[in-house]
C-alpha positions as MATLAB code, in Angstrom:
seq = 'XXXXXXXXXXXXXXXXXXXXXXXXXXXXXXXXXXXXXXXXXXXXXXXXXXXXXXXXXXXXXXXXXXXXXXXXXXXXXX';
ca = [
      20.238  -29.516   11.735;
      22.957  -31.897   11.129;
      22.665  -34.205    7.442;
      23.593  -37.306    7.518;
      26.130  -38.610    4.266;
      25.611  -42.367    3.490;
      28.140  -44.434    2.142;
      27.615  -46.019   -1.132;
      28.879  -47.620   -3.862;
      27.710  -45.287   -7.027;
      26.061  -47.460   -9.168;
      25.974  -44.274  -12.107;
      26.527  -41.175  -13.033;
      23.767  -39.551  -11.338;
      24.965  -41.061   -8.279;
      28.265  -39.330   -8.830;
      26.526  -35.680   -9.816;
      25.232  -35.923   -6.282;
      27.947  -36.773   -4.256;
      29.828  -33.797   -6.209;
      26.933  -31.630   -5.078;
      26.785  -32.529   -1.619;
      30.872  -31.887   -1.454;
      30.318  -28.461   -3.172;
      27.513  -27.331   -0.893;
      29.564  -28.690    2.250;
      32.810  -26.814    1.122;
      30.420  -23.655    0.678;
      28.905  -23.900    4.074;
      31.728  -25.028    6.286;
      35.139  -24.241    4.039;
      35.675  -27.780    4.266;
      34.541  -31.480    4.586;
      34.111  -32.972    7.851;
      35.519  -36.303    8.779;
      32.557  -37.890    7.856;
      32.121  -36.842    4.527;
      35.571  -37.323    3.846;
      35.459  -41.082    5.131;
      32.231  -41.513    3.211;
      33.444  -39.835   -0.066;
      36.485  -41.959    0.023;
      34.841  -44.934    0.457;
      32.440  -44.410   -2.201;
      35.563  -43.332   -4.310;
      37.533  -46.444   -3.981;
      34.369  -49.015   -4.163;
      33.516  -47.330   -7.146;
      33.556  -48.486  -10.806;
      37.112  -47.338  -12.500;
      35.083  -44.769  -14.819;
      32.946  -43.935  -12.598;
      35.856  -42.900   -9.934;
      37.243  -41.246  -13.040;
      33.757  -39.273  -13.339;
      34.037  -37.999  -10.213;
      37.637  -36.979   -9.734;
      36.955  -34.974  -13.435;
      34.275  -33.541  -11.798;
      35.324  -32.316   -8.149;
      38.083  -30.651  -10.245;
      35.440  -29.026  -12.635;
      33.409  -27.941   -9.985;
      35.455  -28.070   -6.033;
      38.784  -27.595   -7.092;
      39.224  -26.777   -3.658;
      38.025  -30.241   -2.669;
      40.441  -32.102   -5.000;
      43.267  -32.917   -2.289;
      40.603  -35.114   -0.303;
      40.713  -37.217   -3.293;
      43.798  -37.543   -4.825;
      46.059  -39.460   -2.502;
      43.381  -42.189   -2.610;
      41.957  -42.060   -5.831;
      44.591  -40.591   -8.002;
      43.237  -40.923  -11.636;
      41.230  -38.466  -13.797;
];
């Protein structure tokens, strides 16, 4: 069954904590993000609060290190 990833704008840190779980248990299941969850991650990434994008690049390198080079050429930071 396919899931659907909604982009958002994270309006907290909860918000974040989910995203980074639905990017871990993407990269566990597929060894990588699809287009679409790369688009939508990005999005939410640059639409995002400064401290919140912050939060979430600290925390895709805490938990998806693996994940980190979807990030960094848009978000740079943490």
């Amino acid at each position: 069954m396919a899931r659907t990833i909604s982009v958002l704008k994270w309006e907290n840190e909860d918000e974040v904590e989910n995203a980074v779980h639905d990017i871990w248990a993407e990269m566990d299941e597929k060894g990588g993000l699809t287009k679409d969850t790369e688009r939508a991650m990005q999005h939410s990434l640059l639409a995002a609060d400064p401290n919140l994008a912050n939060h979430f690049l600290r925390r895709v390198r805490e938990q998806v290190p693996d994940a980190l080079h979807y990030f960094e050429e848009r978000g740079g930071g943490a």
